[in-house]
C-alpha positions in Angstrom: 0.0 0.0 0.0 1.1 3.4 -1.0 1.0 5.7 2.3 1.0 9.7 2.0 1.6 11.8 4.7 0.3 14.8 4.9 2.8 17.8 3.4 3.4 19.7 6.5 4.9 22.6 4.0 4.8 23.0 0.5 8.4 21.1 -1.0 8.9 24.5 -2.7 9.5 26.4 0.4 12.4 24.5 1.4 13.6 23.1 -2.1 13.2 19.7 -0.5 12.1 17.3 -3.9 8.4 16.1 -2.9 9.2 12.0 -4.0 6.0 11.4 -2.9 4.2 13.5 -5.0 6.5 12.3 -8.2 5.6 8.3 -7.6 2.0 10.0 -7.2 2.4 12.0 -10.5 4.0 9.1 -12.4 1.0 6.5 -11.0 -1.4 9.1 -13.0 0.5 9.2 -15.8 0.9 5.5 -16.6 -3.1 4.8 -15.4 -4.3 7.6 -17.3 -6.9 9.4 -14.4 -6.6 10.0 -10.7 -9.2 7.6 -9.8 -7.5 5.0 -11.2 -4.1 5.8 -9.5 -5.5 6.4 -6.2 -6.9 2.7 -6.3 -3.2 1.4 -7.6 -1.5 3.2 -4.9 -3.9 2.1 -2.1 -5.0 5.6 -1.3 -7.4 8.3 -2.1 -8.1 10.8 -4.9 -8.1 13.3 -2.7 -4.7 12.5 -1.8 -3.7 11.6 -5.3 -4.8 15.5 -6.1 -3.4 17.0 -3.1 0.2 15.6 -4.3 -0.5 16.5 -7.8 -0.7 20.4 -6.5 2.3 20.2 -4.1 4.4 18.7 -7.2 2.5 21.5 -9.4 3.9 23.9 -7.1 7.5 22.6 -6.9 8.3 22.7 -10.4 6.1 26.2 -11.3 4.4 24.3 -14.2 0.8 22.1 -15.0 1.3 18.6 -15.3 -2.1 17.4 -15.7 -5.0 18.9 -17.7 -8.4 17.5 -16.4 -10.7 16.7 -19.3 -14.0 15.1 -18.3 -12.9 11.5 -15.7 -9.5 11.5 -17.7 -6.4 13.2 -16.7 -4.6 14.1 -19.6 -0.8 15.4 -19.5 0.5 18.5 -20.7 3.5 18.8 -22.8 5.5 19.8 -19.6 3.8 16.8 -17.8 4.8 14.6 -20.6 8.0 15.6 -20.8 8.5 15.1 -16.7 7.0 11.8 -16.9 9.4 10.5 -19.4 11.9 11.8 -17.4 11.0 10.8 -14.3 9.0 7.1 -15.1 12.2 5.1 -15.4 14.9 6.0 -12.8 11.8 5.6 -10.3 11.5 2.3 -11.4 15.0 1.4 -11.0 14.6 2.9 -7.2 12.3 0.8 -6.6 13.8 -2.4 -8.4 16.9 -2.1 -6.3 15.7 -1.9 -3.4 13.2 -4.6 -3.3 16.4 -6.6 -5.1 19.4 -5.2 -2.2 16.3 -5.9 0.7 17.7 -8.0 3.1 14.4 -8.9 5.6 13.0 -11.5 3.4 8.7 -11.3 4.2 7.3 -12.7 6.4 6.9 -16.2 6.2 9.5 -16.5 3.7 12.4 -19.6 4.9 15.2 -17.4 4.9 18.2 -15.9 6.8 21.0 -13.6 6.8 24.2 -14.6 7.7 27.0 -12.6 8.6 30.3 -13.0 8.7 34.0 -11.0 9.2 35.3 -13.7 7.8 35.6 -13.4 3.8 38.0 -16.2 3.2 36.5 -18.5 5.4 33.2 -18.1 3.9 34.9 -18.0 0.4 36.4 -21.6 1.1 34.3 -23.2 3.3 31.0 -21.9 3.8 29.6 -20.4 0.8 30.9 -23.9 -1.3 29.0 -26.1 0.8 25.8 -24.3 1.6 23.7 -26.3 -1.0 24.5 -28.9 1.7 22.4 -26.9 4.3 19.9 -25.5 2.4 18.6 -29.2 1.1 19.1 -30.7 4.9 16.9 -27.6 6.0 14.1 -28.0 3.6 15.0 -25.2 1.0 16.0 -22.5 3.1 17.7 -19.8 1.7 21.0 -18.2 2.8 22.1 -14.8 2.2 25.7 -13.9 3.2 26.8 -11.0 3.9 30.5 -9.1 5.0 31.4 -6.6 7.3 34.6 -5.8 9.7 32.5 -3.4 11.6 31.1 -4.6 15.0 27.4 -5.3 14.4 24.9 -3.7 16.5 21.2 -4.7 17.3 20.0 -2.8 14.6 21.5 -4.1 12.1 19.7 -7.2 10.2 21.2 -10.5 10.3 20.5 -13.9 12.1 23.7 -15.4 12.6 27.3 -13.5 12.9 30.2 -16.2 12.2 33.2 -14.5 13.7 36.9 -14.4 15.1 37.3 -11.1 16.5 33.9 -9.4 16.8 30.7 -9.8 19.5 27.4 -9.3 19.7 26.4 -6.9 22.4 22.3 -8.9 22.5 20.9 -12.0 23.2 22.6 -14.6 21.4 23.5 -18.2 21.6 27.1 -19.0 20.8 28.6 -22.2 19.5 32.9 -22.7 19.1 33.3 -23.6 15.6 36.9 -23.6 15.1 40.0 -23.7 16.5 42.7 -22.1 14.5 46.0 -23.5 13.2 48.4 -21.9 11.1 50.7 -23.4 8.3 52.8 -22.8 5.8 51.8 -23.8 2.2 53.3 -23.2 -1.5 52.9 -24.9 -4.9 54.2 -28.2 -5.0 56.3 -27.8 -7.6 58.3 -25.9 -5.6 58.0 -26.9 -1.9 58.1 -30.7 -3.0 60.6 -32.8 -0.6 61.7 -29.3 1.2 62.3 -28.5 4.8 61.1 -25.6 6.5 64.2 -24.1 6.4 62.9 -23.1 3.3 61.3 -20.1 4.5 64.7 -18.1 4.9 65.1 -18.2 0.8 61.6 -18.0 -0.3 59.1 -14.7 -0.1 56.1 -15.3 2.0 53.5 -13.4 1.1 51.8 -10.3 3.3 48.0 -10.3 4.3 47.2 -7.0 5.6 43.5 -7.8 7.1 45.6 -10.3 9.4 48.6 -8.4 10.6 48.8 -10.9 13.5 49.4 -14.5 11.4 53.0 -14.0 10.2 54.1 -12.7 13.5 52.0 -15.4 15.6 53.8 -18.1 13.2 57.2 -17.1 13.6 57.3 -16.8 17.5 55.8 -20.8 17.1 58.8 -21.5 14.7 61.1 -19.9 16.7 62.4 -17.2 14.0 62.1 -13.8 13.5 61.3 -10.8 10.7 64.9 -11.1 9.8 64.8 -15.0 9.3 62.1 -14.8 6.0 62.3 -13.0 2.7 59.2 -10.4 2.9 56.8 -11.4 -0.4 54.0 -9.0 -2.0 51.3 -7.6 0.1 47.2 -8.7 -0.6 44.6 -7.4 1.3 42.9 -10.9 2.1 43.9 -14.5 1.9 41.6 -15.0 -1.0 43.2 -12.8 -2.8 46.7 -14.2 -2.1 45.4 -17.8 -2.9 45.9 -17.5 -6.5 49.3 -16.1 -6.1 50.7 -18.8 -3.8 49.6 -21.5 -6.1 51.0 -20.0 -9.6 53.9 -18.1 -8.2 57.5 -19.0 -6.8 56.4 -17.6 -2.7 54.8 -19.0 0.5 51.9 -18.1 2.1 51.4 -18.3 6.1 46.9 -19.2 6.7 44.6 -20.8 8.8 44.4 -24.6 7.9 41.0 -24.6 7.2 41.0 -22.5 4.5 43.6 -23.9 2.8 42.5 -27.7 3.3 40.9 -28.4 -0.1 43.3 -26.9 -2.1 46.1 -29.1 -0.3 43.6 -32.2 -1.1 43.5 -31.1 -4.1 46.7 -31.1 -4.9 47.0 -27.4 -5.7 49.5 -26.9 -2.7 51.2 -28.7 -0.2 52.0 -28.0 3.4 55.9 -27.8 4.4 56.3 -30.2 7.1 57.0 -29.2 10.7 54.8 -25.6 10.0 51.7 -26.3 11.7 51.3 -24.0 14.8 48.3 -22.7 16.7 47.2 -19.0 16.5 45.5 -19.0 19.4 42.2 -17.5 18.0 38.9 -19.3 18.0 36.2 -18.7 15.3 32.7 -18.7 16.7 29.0 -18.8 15.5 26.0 -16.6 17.1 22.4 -17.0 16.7 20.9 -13.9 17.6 17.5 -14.3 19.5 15.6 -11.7 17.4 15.9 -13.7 14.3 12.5 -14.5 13.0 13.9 -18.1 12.3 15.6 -18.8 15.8 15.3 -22.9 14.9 17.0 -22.6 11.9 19.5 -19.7 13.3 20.6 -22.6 15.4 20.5 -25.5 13.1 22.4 -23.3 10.9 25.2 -22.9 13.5 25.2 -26.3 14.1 25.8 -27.7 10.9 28.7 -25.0 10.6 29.9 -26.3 13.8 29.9 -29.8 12.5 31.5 -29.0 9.0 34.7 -27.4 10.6 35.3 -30.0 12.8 35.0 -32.3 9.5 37.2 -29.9 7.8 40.1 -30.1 11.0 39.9 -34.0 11.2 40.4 -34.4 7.6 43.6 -32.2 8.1 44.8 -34.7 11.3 44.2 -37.6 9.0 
């Protein structure tokens, strides 16, 4: 249903554009008479005409000539409407396409996460898995670095480093181990003294791996060849497996790829970081059942994903 409030001052005044009375103006144009847009926008003519004047006032100029139950446009209202019509449209396209509260009813949450490579590697690849054990549900997944708040609109935070300041239940996920991995082409029957001649790459979003990993192998800065600098680890992914460097990550994000073949761990690297990754369910969600299945299923996958690395 298409609300107006009531125009408190005419838009004119204070050169504030009257949208209202534009999506009211545009309604008339496309039905063709006031009556018939007041019924398409849930509202009434009287309101239909009372945004008709405020627009008429705005831009100094008739819009609509009244002839018998029709409304016809003038050439200025023609011309407004054409001008108008689509980027309105596209408004309102995006936003009912970017809307992340699904309706009511609908089986769907939002997931969020501070985690981009581990929901590049491990979530997002094996949510088909969840969604058909869950009866269809759908799962959006979302980003963000920024501590979340209890406005914001999400069901489930999967996180290393932030918390949730409301009612929430809380499940450890993940236990985090560090290793050293490169192509095996060229780490292939090497030590880990290998480290001293070959760049390790930089991740700048985790300032605290490289450092962590070298107090657990007992070296320092001055021990390692510094390698290019990538903002995330799914960025630097690519690089490690096509170029001649290393690259210090979290096991699990890493794991297929070394199953795969695409790179190897140097033995003896393994260390822990001492950071746990956790999943909340916030108790607002309208879907609290499946908020909670959801983090138990994630719970269970990782700790597939950290046996597989023992084995």
């Amino acid at each position: 249903m298409f609300i107006l409030a009531p125009e408190q001052t005419m838009a004119a005044q204070d050169d504030e554009v009257p949208l209202n009375a534009i999506r009211a103006f545009v309604t008339v144009a496309r039905e063709g008479s006031v009556t018939r847009a007041a019924s398409s926008l849930g509202t009434t003519q009287s309101s239909v005409s009372r945004y008709l004047s405020v627009l008429r006032d705005y831009l100094g100029a008739d819009l609509i000539e009244r002839r018998g139950r029709r409304s016809d446009l003038t050439e200025f209202g023609r011309l407004f409407a054409n001008a108008v019509s689509e980027p309105l449209e596209t408004v309102g396209f995006t936003a009912k396409r970017m809307r992340r509260r699904a309706a009511a009813g609908t089986n769907r949450i939002v997931v969020r996460t501070s985690l981009s490579t581990f929901a590049f590697s491990i979530l997002i690849p094996n949510l088909q898995a969840f969604s058909s054990e869950a009866g269809g549900v759908i799962v959006d997944v979302v980003s963000s670095l920024s501590p979340p708040t209890s406005s914001d609109d999400f069901d489930i935070l999967i996180t290393r480093d932030l918390s949730v300041i409301e009612p929430a239940d809380s499940w450890e996920i993940y236990n985090e181990e560090l290793v050293c991995v490169g192509p095996p082409n060229l780490v292939a029957g090497r030590e880990l003294s290998i480290v001293r001649s070959t760049p390790i790459l930089n991740i700048t979003s985790r300032p605290d791996i490289l450092p962590t990993w070298l107090r657990a192998m007992n070296l320092s800065s001055n021990d390692i060849r510094a390698g290019a600098r990538y903002d995330h680890n799914y960025l630097a992914l690519p690089a490690v497996m096509t170029g001649k460097c290393l690259l210090v990550a979290p096991e699990i994000i890493v794991s297929d790829l070394v199953r795969g073949g695409a790179l190897q761990v140097i033995p003896g690297s393994r260390a822990p970081s001492g950071m746990q990754y956790r999943a909340y369910a916030v108790d607002r969600s309208e879907h609290p059942e499946i908020a909670r299945s959801f983090c138990r299923w994630v719970a269970r996958l990782c700790k597939k994903a950290a046996l597989s690395q023992a084995a």
